[in-house]
C-alpha positions as CSV (number, residue, x, y, z in Angstrom):
1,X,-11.9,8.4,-16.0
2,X,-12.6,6.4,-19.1
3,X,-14.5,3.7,-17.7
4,X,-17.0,3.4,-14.7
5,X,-15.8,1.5,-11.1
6,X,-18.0,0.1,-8.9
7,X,-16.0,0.5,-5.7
8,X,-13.5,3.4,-5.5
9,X,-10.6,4.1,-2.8
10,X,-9.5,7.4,-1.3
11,X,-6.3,7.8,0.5
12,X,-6.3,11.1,2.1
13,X,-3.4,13.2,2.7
14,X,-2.3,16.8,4.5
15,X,-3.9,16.0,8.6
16,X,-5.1,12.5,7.8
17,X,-3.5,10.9,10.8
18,X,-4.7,9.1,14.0
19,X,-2.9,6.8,16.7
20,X,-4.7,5.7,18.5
21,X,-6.8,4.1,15.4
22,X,-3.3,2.8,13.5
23,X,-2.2,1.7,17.0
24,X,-5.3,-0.5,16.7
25,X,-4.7,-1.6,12.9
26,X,-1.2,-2.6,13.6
27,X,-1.8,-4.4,16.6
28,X,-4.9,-7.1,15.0
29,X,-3.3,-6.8,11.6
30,X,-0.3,-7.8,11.1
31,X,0.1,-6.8,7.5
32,X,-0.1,-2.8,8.8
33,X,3.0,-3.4,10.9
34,X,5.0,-5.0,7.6
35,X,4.2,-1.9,6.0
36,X,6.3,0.2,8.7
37,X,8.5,-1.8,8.9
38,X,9.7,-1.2,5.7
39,X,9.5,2.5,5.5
40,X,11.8,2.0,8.9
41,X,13.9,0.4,6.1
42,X,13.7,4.4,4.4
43,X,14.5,6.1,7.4
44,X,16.8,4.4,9.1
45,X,19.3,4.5,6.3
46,X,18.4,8.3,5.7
47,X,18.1,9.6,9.1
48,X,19.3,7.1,11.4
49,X,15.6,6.9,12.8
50,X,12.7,3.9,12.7
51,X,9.6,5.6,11.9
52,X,8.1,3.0,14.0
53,X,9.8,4.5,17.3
54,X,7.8,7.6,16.6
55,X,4.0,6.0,15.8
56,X,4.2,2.8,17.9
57,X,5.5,4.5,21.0
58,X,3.9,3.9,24.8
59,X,1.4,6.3,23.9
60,X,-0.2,7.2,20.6
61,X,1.2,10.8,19.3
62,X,-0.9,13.0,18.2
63,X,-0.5,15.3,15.0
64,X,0.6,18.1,16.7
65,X,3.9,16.2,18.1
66,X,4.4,14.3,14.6
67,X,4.4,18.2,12.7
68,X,6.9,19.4,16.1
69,X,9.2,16.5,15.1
70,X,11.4,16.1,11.8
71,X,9.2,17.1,8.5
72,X,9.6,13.9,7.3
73,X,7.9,12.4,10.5
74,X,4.2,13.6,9.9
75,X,4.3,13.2,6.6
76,X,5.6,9.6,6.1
77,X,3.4,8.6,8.9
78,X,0.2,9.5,7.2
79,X,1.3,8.0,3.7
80,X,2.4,4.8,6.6
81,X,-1.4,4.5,7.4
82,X,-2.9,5.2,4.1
83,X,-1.0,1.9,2.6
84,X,-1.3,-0.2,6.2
85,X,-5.1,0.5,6.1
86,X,-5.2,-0.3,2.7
87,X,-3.1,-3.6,3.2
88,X,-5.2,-5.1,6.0
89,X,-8.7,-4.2,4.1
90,X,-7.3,-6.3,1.0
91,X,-6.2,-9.2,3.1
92,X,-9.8,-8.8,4.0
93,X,-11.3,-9.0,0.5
94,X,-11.2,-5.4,-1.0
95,X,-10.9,-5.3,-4.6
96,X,-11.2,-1.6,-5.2
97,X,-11.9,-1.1,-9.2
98,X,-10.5,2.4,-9.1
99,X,-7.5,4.2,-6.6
100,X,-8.3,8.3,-5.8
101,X,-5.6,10.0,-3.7
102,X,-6.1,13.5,-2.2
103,X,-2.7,15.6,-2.1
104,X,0.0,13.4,-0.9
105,X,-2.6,10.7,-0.9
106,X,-1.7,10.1,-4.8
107,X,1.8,8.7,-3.8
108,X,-0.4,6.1,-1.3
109,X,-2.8,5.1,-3.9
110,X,0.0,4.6,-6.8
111,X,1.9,2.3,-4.0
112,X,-1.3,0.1,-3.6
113,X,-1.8,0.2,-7.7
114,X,1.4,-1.5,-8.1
115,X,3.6,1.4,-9.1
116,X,5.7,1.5,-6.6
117,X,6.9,-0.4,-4.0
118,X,6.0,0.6,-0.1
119,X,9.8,1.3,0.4
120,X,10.2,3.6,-2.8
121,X,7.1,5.3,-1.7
122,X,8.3,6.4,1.1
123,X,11.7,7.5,-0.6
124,X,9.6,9.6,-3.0
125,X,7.8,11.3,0.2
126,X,11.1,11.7,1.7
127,X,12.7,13.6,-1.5
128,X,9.3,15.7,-1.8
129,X,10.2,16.7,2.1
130,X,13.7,17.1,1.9
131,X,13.4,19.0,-1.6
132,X,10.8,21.3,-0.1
133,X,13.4,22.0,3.1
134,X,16.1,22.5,1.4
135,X,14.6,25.3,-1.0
136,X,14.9,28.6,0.3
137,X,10.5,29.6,-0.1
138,X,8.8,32.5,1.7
139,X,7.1,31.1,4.8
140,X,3.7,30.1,4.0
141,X,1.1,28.0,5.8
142,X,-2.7,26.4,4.5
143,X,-6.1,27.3,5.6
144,X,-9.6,25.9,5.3
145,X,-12.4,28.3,4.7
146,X,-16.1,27.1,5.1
147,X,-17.7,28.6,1.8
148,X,-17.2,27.1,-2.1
149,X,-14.9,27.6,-4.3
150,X,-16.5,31.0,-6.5
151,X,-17.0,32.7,-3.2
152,X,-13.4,32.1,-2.1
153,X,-11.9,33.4,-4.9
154,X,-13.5,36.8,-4.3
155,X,-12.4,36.8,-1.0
156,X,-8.7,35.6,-2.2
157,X,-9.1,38.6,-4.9
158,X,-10.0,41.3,-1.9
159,X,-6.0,40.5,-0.5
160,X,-4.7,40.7,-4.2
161,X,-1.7,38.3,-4.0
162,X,-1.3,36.2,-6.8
163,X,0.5,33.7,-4.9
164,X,-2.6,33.1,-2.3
165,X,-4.6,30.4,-4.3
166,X,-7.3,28.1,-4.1
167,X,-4.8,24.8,-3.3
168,X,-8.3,22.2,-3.3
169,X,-11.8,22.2,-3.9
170,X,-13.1,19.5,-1.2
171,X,-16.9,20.4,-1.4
172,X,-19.6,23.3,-1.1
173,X,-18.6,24.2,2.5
174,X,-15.5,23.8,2.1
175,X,-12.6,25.2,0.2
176,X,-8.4,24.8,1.1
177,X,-6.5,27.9,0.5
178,X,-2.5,28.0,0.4
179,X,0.3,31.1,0.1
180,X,2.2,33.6,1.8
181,X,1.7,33.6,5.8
182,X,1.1,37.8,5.2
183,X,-1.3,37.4,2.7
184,X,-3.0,34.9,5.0
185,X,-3.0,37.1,7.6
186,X,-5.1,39.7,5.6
187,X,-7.7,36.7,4.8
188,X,-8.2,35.8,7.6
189,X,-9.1,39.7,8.4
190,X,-11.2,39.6,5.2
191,X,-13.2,35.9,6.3
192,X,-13.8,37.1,9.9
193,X,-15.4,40.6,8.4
194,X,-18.1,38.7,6.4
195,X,-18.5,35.7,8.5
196,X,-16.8,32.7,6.8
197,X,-14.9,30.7,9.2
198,X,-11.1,30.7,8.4
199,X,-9.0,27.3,10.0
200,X,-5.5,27.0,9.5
201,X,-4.3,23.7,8.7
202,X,-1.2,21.6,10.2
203,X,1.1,21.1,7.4
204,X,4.5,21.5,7.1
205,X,4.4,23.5,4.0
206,X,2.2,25.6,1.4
207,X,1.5,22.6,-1.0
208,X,-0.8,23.5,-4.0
209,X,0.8,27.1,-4.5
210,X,2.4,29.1,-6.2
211,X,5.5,29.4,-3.7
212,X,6.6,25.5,-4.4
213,X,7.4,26.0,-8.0
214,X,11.4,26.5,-7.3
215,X,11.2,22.8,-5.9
216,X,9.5,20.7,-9.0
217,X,12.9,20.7,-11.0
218,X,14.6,19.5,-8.2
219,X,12.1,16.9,-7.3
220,X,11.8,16.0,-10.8
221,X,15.4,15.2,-10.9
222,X,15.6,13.7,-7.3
223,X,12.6,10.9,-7.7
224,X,13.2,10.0,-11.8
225,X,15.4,7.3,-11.1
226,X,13.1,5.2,-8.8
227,X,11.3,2.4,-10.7
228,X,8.2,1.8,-11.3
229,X,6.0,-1.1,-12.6
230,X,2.9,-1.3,-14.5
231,X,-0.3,-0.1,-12.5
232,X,-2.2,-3.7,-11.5
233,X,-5.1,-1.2,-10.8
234,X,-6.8,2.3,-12.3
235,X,-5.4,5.4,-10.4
236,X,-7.2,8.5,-11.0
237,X,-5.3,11.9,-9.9
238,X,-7.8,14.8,-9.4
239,X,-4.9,17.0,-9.5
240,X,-4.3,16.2,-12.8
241,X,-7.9,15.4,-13.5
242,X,-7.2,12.2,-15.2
243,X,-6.0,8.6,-14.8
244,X,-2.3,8.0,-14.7
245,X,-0.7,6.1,-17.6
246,X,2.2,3.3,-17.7
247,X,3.7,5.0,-20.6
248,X,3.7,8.9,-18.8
249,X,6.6,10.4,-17.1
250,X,5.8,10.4,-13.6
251,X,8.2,11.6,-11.9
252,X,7.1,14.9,-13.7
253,X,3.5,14.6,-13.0
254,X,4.2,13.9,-9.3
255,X,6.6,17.5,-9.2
256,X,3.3,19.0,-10.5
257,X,1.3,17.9,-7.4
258,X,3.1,20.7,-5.5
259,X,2.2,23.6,-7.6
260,X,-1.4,22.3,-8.6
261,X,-5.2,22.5,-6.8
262,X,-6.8,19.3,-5.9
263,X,-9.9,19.4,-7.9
264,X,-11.6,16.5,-5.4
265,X,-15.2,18.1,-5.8
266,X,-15.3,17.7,-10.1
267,X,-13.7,14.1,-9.0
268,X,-16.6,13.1,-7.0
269,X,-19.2,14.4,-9.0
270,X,-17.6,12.8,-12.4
271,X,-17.8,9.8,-10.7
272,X,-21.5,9.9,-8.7
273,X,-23.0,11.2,-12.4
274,X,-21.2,7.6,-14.0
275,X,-23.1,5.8,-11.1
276,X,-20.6,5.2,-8.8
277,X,-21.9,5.1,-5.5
278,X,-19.5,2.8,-3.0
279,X,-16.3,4.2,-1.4
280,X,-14.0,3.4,0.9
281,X,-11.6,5.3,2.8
282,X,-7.8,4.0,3.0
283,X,-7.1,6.0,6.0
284,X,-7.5,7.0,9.7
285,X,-9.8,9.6,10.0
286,X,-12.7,9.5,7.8
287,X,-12.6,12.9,6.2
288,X,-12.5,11.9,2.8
289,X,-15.8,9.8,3.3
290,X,-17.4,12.8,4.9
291,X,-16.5,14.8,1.6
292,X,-18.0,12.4,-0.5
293,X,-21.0,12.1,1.7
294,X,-21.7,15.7,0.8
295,X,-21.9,15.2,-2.2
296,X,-23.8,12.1,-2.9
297,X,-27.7,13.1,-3.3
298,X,-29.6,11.4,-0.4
299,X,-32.1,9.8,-2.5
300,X,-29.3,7.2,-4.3
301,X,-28.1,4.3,-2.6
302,X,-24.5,4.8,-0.9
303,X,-21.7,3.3,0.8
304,X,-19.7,5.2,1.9
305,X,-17.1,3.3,4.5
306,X,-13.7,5.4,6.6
307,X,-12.0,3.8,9.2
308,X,-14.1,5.0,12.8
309,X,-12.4,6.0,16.1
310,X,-13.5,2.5,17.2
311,X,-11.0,1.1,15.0
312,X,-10.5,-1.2,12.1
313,X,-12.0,-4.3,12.6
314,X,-15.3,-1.7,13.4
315,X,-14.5,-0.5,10.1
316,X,-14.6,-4.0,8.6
317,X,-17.7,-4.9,9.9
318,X,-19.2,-1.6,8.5
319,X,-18.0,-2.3,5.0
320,X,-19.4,-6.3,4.9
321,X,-22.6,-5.1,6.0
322,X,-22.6,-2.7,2.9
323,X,-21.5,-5.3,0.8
324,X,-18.1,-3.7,0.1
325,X,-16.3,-6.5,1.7
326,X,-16.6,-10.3,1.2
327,X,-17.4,-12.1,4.0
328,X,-14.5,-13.9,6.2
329,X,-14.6,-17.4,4.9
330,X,-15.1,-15.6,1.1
331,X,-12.4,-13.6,1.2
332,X,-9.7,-15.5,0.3
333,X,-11.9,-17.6,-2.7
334,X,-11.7,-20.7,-0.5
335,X,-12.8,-22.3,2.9
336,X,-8.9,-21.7,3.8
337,X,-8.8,-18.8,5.4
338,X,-11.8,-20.3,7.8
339,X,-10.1,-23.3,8.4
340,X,-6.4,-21.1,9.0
341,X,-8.0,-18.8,11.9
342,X,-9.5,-22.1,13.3
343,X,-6.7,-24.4,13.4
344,X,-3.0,-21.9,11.8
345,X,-1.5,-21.8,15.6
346,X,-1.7,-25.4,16.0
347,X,-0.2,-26.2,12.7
348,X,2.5,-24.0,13.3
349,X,3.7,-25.4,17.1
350,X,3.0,-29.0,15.2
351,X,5.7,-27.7,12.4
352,X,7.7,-25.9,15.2
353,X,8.1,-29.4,17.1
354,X,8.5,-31.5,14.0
355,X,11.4,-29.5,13.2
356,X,13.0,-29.3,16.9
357,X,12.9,-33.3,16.4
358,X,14.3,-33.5,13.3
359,X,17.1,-31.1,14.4
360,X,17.6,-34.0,17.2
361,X,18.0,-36.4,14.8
362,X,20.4,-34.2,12.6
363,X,22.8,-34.2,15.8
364,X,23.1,-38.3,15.8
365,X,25.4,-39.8,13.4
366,X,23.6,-42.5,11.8
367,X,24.8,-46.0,12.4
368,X,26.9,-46.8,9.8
369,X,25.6,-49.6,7.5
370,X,27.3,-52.9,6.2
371,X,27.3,-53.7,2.4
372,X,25.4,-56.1,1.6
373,X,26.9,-58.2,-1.6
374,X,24.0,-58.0,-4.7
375,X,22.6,-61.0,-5.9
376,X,23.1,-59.8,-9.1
377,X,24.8,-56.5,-10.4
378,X,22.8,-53.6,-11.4
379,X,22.4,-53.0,-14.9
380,X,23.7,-49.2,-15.8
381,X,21.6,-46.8,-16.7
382,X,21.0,-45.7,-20.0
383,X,22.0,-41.5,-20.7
384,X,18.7,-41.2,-21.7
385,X,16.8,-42.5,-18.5
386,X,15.2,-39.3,-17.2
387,X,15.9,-40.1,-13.9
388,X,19.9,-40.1,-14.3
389,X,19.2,-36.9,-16.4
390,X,20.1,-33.4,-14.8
391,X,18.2,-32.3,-18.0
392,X,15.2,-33.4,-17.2
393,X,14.6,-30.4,-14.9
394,X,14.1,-27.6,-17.0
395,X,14.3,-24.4,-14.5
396,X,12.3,-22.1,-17.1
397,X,9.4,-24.7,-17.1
398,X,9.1,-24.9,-13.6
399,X,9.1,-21.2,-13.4
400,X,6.2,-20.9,-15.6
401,X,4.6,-23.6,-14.0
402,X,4.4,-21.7,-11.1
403,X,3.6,-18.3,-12.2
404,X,0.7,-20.0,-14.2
405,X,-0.7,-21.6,-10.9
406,X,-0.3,-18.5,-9.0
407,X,-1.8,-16.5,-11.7
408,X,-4.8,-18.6,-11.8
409,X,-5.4,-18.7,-8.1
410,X,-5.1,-14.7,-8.0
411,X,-6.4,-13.5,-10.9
412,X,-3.4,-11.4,-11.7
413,X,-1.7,-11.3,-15.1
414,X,1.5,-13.6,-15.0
415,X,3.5,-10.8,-16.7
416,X,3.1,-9.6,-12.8
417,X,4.9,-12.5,-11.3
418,X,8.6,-11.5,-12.1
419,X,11.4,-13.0,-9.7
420,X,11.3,-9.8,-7.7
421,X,8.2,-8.9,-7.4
422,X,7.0,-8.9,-3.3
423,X,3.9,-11.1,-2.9
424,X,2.9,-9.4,0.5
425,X,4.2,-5.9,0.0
426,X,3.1,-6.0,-3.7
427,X,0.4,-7.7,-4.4
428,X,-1.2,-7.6,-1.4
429,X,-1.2,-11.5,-0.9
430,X,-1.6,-12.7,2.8
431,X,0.3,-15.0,4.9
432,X,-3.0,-16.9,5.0
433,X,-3.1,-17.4,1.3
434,X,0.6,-17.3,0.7
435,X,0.7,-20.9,2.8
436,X,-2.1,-21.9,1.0
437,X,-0.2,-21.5,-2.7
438,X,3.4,-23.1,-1.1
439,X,0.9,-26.0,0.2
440,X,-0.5,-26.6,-3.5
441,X,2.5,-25.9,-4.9
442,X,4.2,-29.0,-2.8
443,X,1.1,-30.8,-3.9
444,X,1.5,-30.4,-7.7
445,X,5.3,-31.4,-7.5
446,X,5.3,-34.3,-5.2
447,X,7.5,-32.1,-2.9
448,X,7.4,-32.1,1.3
449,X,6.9,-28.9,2.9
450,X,10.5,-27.3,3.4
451,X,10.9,-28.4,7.8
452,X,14.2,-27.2,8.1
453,X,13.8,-23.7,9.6
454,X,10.3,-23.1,7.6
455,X,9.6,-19.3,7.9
456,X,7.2,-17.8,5.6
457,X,9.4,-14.6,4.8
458,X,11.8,-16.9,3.4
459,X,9.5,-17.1,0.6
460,X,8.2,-13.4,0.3
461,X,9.4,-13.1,-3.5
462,X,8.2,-15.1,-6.5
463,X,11.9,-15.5,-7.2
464,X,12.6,-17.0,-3.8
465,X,9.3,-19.2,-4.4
466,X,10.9,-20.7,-7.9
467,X,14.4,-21.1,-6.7
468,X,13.0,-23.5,-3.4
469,X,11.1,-25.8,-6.0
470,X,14.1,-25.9,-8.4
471,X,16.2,-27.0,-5.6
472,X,13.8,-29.2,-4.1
473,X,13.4,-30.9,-7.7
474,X,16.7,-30.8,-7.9
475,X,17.3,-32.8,-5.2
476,X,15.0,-35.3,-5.7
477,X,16.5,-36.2,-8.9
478,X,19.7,-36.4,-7.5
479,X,18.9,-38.8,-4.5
480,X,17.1,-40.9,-7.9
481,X,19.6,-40.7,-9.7
């Protein structure tokens, strides 16, 4: 944590899941449903399921029937609405300065930092699943225990098994314990004698022990081979206690995750004693936000924002009024986004007829036409008219051209724009803005909007952005020529 942030974002992990409330994100916000529709991508391939089937069903399932499905089900599902929570607050404005995960939460927050795509991080959540299933571990379960840290290792100490442990320090009242399902049994004896409530937790597993070291070598060796890109944004781990690095090993840092506490508590108060005091919760249940809200002294200005049971666009109203969101026509930098949600639908049925008519005309021969003699014969045209000249499009220049103009308009590094990079799933860019860019784009190079079966998510890579105005160049010079 070398440098202050002004707005930080939690992503919560082990319980943090709600459907009614993601029902509600994905239905007003479209970019929530992209992001499950590529971790579908994940599980279909590796279990012949779509994780959608499960979350979006008739009704909303609760956590209970996630943790009764598959193990992969729960757990995918709450990194799912860590990332489509965080997706639909940046298409709002969010510009978080600093990314905290809790637990399982890291592998969200490095997925919204740019590390990772949303697809490979859900195939690093289903390794960390399938690795932990396939390890033969003693059975094991997590507890919470309202009481702090020093008090909860005396009571661990009275059951005397070195592989019950503290597994994270979320505040004063409240302390998460992990190990052996025996040795829980005794603490739970041991709370109930001295009056210190004892919960157990639904997860699928005794992360944060002890009992999960057999799995990091595996995992280690399962998840190296994913890429990874630079981080666009600062990603502080309290299990590791520091930010993550572009030049680190990773994949071993993540194995770590399942042997380590969560040291939340230091986090927080690291940050609130650098002045922090704005936060806002990438998730569905707001329990993050009410750790941090212990914490926080009364007397200093907060804002501390989680995403309510009356949904997301509560949530967003919540977070402009506490000035951690721009407001709708600022959020996209222009009066665009305004003008989009005023008038978007009736541009698009105007482009979706415009195109049914030009289809029309595509199914008419032309009438041929008669050759007209030349009053006088054309003079040829020298090889080094640029019109005539297939070299005068230069491919590389273009490119630039357009990572320079995107750059500038998003105020991220070009070195960001590569040909693969996703500009929704990525870099958070929305369709809103995306039309925006392809409209000044046409602008700068004299080119039409493409009307031939125009569908945004042809154009969902930088790549595919490049190769369009290429070939529109191209064939403009051609039909010069």
């Amino acid at each position: 944590m070398d440098r202050s942030a002004d707005v930080v974002a939690l992503f919560p992990g082990q319980g943090a899941f709600d459907g009614e409330a993601l029902a509600d994100a994905a239905k007003n916000h479209p970019d929530a449903q992209d992001v499950f529709e590529e971790i579908d991508g994940v599980t279909l391939a590796e279990t012949g399921r779509r994780l959608s089937d499960v979350v979006f069903g008739d009704e909303p399932p609760k956590l209970g029937a996630l943790l009764a499905d598959e193990p992969w089900v729960s757990q995918l599902a709450i990194y799912g609405t860590d990332v489509a929570v965080h997706h639909a607050l940046r298409s709002s404005g969010l510009r978080p300065d600093l990314l905290l995960g809790h637990s399982l939460g890291e592998i969200a927050a490095l997925v919204c930092a740019g590390a990772y795509t949303v697809a490979d991080g859900a195939r690093l959540i289903w390794h960390r699943v399938r690795v932990v299933e396939e390890t033969e571990l003693r059975d094991g379960c997590m507890a919470a225990l309202a009481t702090d840290a020093d008090r909860a290792r005396s009571l661990l100490s009275a059951v005397g098994d070195d592989d019950l442990v503290i597994a994270a320090e979320n505040h004063d009242r409240q302390t998460v314990v992990s190990g052996p399902a025996e040795s829980m049994a005794q603490l739970r004896a041991v709370t109930g004698a001295v009056g210190v409530s004892f919960a157990q937790l639904e997860s699928p597993a005794p992360f944060h022990s002890p009992l999960l070291l057999p799995t990091t070598d595996r995992f280690t060796a399962a998840i190296r081979d994913i890429p990874r890109r630079p981080l666009r944004t600062r990603v502080h781990s309290p299990i590791l206690d520091r930010e993550y690095r572009d030049d680190e090993d990773i994949s071993a840092a993540l194995a770590s995750h399942l042997t380590l506490p969560v040291h939340f508590a230091a986090t927080i108060r690291r940050l609130e004693a650098k002045g922090v005091r704005a936060y806002v919760e990438c998730g569905a249940v707001g329990s993050l936000s009410k750790f941090v809200r212990q914490h926080l002294s009364s007397s200093a200005p907060t804002a501390v924002a989680g995403l309510p049971p009356a949904g997301i666009d509560s949530a967003l109203r919540e977070m402009r009024a506490a000035g951690l969101l721009p407001a709708p026509e600022a959020a996209g930098g222009t009066a665009f986004d305004a003008f989009w949600a005023d008038r978007g639908a009736q541009i698009i049925e105007l482009i979706r007829q415009e195109f049914e008519r030009y289809q029309d005309t595509r199914t008419t021969p032309p009438e041929p036409e008669t050759p007209q003699p030349s009053a006088e014969p054309e003079a040829p045209q020298s090889s080094e008219d640029p019109a005539s000249s297939a070299a005068v499009l230069d491919p590389a220049e273009v490119a630039g051209k357009l990572r320079k103009m995107y750059s500038d308009a998003l105020e991220y590094p070009e070195e960001v724009f590569t040909d693969d990079v996703e500009l929704e799933a990525e870099l958070g860019i929305d369709s809103v803005k995306q039309v925006e860019l392809l409209t000044r784009v046409s602008e700068t190079f004299g080119l039409p909007m493409p009307a031939d079966g125009f569908r945004l998510a042809d154009y969902d890579k930088m790549g595919k952005v490049v190769d369009h105005t290429v070939r529109l160049l191209s064939s403009a010079e051609s039909a010069h020529a």
